[in-house]
C-alpha positions as CSV (number, residue, x, y, z in Angstrom):
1,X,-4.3,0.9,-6.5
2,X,-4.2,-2.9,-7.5
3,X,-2.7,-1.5,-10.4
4,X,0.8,-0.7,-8.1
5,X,1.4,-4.3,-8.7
6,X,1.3,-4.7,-12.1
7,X,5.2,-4.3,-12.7
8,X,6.4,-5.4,-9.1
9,X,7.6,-9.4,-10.4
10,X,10.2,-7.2,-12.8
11,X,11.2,-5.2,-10.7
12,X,12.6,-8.0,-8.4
13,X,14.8,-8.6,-10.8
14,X,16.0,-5.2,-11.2
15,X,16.5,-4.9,-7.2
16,X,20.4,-5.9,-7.6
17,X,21.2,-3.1,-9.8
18,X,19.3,-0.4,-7.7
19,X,21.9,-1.0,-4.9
20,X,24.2,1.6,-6.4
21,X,21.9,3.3,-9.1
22,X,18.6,4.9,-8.6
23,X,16.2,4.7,-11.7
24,X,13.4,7.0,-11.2
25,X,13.3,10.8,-11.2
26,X,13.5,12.4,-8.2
27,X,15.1,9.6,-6.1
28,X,17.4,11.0,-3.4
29,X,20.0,9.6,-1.6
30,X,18.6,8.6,1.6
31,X,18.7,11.5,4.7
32,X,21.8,11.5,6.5
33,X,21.7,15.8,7.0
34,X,19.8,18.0,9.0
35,X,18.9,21.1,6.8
36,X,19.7,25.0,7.2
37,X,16.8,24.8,10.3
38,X,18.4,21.7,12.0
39,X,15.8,19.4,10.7
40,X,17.2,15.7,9.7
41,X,16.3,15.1,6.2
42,X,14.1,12.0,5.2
43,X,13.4,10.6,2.1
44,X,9.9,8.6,1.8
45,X,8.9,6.4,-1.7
46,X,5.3,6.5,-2.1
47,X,4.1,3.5,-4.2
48,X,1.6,5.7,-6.5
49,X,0.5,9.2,-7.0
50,X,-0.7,11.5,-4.6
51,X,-4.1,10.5,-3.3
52,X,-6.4,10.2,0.0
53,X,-4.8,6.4,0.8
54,X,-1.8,9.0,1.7
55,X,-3.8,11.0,3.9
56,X,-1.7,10.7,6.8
57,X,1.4,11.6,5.3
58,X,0.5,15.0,3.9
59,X,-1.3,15.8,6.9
60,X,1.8,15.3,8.6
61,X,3.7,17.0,6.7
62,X,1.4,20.3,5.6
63,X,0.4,20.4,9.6
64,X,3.9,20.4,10.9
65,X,3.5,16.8,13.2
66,X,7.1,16.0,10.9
67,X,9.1,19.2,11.5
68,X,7.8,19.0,15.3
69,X,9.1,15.5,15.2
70,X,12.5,17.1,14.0
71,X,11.9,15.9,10.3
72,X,11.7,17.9,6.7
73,X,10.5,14.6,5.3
74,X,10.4,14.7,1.6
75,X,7.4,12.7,0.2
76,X,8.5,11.2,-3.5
77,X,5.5,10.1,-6.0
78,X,5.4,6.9,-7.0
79,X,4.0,5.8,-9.7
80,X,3.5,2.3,-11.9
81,X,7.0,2.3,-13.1
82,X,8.1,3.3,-9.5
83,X,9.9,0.5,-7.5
84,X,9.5,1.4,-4.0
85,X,10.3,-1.9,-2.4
86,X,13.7,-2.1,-4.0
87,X,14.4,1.7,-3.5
88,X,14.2,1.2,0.6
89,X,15.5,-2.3,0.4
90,X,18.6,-1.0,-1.8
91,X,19.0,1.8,0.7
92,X,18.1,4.7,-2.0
93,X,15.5,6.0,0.3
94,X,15.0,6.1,3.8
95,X,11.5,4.9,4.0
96,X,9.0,3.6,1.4
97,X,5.1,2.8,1.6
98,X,4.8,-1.0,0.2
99,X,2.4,-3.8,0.7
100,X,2.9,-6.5,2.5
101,X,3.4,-9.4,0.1
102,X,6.2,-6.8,-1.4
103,X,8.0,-6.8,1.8
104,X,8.1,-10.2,2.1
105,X,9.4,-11.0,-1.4
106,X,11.3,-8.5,-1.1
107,X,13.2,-10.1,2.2
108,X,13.0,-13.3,0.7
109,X,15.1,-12.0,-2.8
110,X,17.9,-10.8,0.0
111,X,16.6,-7.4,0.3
112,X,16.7,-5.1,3.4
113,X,13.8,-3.7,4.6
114,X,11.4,-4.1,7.2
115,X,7.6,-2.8,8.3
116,X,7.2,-0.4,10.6
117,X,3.7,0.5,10.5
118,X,0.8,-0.4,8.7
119,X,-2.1,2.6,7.3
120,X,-4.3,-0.2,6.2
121,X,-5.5,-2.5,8.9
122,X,-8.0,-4.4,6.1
123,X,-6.7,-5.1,2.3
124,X,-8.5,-2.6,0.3
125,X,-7.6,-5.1,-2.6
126,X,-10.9,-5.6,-4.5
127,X,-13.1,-6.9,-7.3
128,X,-15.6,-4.2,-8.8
129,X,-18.4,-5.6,-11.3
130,X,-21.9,-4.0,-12.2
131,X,-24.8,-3.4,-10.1
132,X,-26.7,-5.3,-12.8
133,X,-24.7,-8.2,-13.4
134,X,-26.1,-11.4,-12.4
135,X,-22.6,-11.8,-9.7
136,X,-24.2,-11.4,-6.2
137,X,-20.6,-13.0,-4.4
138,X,-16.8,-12.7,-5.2
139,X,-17.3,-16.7,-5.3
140,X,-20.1,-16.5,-8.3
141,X,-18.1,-14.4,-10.2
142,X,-14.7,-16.6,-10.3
143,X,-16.7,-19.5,-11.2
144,X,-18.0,-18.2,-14.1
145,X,-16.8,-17.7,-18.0
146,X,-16.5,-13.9,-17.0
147,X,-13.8,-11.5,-19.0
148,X,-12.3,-10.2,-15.9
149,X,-9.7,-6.9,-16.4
150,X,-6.6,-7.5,-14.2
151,X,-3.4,-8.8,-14.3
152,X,-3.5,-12.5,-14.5
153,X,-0.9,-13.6,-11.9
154,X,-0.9,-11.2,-9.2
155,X,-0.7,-12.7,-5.9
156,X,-4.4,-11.7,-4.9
157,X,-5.4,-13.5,-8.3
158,X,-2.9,-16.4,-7.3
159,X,-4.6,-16.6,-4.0
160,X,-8.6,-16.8,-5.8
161,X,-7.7,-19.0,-7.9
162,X,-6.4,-21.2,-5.2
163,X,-10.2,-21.7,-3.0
164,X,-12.5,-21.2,-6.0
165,X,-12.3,-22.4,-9.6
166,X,-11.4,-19.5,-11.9
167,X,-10.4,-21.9,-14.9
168,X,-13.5,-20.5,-17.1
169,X,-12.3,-16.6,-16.0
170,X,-10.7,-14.8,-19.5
171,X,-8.4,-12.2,-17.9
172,X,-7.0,-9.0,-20.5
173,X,-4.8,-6.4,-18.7
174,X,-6.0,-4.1,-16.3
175,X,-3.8,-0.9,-17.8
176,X,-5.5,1.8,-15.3
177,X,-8.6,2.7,-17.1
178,X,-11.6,1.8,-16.2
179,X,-13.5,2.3,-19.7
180,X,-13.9,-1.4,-20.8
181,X,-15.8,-2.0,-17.8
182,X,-18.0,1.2,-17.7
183,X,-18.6,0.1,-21.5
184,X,-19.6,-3.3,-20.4
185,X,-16.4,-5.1,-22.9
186,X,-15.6,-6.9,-19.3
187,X,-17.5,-8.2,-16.6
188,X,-15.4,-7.3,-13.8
189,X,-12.4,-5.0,-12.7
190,X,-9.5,-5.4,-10.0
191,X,-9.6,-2.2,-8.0
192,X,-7.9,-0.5,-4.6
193,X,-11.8,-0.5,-2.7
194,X,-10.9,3.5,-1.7
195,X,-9.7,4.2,-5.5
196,X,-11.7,2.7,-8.6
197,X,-14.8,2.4,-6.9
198,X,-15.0,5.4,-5.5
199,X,-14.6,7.4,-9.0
200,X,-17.1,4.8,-10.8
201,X,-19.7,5.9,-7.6
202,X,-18.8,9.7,-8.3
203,X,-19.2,9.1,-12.1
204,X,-22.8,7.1,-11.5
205,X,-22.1,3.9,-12.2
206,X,-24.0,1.6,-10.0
207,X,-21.3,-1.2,-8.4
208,X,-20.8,-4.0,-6.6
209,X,-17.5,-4.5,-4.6
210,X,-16.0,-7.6,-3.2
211,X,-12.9,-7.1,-1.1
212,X,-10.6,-9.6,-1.4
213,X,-9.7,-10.0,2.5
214,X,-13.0,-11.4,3.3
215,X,-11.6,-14.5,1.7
216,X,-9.0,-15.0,4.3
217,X,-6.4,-13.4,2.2
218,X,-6.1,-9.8,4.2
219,X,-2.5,-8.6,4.4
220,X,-1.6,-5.1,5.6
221,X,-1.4,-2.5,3.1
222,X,-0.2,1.2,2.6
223,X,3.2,-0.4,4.9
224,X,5.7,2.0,6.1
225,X,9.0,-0.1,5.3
226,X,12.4,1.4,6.6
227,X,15.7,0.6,5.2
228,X,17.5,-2.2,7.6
229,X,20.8,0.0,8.4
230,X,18.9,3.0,9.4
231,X,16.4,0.6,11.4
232,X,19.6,-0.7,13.2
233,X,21.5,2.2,13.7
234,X,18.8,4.8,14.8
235,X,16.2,2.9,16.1
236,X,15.1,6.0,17.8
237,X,15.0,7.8,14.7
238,X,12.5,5.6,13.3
239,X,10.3,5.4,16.4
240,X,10.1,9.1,16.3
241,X,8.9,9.2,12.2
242,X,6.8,6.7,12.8
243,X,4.9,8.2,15.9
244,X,4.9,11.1,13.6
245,X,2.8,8.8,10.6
246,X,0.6,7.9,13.3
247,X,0.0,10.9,14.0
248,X,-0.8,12.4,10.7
249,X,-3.4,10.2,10.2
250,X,-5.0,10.3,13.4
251,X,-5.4,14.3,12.1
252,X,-6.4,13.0,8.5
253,X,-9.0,11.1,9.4
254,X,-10.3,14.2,12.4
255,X,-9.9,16.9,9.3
256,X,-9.4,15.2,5.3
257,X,-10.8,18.5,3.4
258,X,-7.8,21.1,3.7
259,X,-5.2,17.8,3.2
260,X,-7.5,16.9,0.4
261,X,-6.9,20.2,-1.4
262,X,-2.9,19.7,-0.8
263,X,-3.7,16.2,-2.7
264,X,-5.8,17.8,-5.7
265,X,-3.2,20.4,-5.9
266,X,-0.4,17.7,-6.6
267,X,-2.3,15.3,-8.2
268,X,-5.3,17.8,-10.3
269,X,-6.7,14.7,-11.8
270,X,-8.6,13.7,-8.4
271,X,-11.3,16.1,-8.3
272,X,-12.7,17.2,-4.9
273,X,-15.8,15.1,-4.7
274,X,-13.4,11.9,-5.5
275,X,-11.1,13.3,-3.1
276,X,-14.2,13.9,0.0
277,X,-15.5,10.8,-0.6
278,X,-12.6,8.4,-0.8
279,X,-11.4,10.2,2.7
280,X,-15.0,9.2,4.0
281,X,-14.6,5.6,3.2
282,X,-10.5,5.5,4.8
283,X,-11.4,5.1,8.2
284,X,-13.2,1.1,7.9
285,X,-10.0,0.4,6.5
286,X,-7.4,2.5,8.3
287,X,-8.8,1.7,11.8
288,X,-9.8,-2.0,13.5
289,X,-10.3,-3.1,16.9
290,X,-6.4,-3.9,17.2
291,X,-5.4,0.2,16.5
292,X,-8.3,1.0,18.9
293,X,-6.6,-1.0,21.7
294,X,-2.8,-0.1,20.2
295,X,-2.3,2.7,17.8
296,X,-3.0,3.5,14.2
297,X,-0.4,1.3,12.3
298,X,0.0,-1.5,14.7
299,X,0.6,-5.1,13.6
300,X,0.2,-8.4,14.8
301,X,2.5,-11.5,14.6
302,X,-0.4,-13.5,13.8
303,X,-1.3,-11.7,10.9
304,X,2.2,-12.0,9.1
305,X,2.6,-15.4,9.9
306,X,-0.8,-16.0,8.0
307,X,0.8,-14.3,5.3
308,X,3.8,-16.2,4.7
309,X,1.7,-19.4,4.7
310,X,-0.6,-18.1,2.0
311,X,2.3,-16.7,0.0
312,X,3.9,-20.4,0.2
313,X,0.5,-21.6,-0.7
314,X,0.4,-19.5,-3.8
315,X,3.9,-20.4,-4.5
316,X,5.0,-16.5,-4.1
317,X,8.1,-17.7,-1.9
318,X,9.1,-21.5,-0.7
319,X,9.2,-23.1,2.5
320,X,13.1,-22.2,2.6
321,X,12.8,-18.6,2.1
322,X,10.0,-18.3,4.5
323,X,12.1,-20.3,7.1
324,X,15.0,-17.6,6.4
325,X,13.3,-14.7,5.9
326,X,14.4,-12.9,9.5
327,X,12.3,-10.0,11.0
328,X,9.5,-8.8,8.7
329,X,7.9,-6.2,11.3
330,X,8.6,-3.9,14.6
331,X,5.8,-1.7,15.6
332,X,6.1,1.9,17.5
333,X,4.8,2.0,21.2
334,X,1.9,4.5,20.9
335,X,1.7,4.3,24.5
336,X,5.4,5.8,25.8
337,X,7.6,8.4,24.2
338,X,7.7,7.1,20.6
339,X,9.9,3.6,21.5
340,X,9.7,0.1,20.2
């Protein structure tokens, strides 16, 4: 899923024109209807295709947690050339799954959106090399004259580069595949921890995997981002879909394997021992000591004000657009009747 990021820096600069065109196939206006069986249409932007980091969603959905909630939520494939961020920001959708440093250069370019719950509690961003290779830590690796396959300038690359020295790294384009590195033509891989990995394991090759928040870089993932006017004009709305998220992934995570053949069925490339075993590895990164005590999804102030030091650190946004960058996060009450 570090791949999701490989066209986001252009498509900041298409955000402007999305606010009264939608580019991808399959965009909908955003739900404003209820349907023939009174249900309020929603529109929701997934960031990539249909696999287990989506878990909660089509649980919800296929188990009827959104049409009990009063939904008939329509869940939109994303894809590389998707951009999600702008879609909710430009009000083509009603919601859209993001990461974090998206939102917030996103809200910093003047866009409109703004988190209202988070699936992954711990970055799944990652480095993969070979069980054989002489790296042991994430550090030995970037201080070496490794060919690394990932896209030279992402923020998580940024941020590495920033507390070790990767000036000896050779970086060629991660393009989705993961055949240079099985055939040993790079020494390391970016990877999403519950994606790459987890078909190198199935496909026996012997890894290593260094996950990028145990640097101190860790910002939420898999974000549920709502568009600003229907934040503001139907708060209730919101609270409701995203008790309903909450929800879905709390039975996800209970009972993955009929969900998981929903998934393979829309996305026939995951096979159902990739499938089983990513949903296995979800719940370290889904679930942390702050969703035990709050909710699945819940966010801390702390955590995005770490972020928006980091991305000034990196130079992702200045001091300016930090200082004026307005709410980045409400998070649902698990605890009453679906409130903020």
């Amino acid at each position: 899923m570090a791949r999701k990021l490989t066209l986001f820096r252009i498509g900041i600069a298409l955000a402007s024109m999305l606010l009264g065109l939608c580019l991808v196939p399959g965009c909908t206006d955003p739900g404003s209807a209820e349907n023939g069986a009174g249900l309020r249409t929603i529109t929701v932007q997934l960031n990539w295709f249909p696999e287990p980091e989506f878990g909660g969603f089509y649980a919800a959905k296929e188990r009827g947690i959104f049409e009990k909630a009063g939904f008939d939520v329509q869940l939109i494939k994303g894809g590389a050339d998707v951009p999600a961020p702008q879609l909710v920001a430009s009000g083509r959708v009603d919601f859209a799954v993001v990461s974090a440093p998206q939102l917030v250069t996103i809200r910093a370019r003047g866009g409109k959106a703004t988190a209202v719950f988070a699936s992954f509690q711990t970055a799944p961003r990652a480095m993969v090399v070979q069980r054989d290779s002489d790296f042991e830590t994430l550090k030995e690796l970037w201080e070496s004259d490794a060919t690394v396959m990932a896209q030279d300038g992402l923020v998580f690359i940024r941020w590495l580069n920033s507390i070790y020295d990767g000036s000896k790294l050779k970086f060629v384009p991660y393009a989705g595949s993961s055949a240079p590195f099985v055939e040993g033509k790079v020494g390391a891989m970016q990877a999403f921890a519950t994606a790459e990995p987890v078909q190198l394991e199935v496909d026996g090759v012997m890894i290593r995997v260094f996950v990028v928040g145990d640097t101190g870089y860790n910002p939420y993932d898999g974000v549920v981002a709502v568009n600003d006017s229907l934040l503001k004009s139907e708060p209730e709305l919101v609270a409701r879909f995203t008790a309903a998220v909450r929800d879905g992934w709390a039975s996800y995570l209970a009972q993955p394997g009929p969900i998981n053949d929903v998934i393979n069925k829309l996305n026939p490339d995951l096979k159902p021992t990739v499938l089983k075993l990513a949903a296995s590895k979800l719940s370290a990164f889904v679930e942390s000591d702050v969703t035990r005590s709050n909710g699945l999804g819940w966010m801390t102030g702390g955590r995005w004000g770490d972020l928006l030091k980091q991305l000034q650190a990196v130079g992702e946004i200045s001091e300016a657009e930090a200082g004026s960058i307005g709410r980045l996060f409400v998070n649902p009450s698990a605890k009453s009747s679906g409130g903020f």
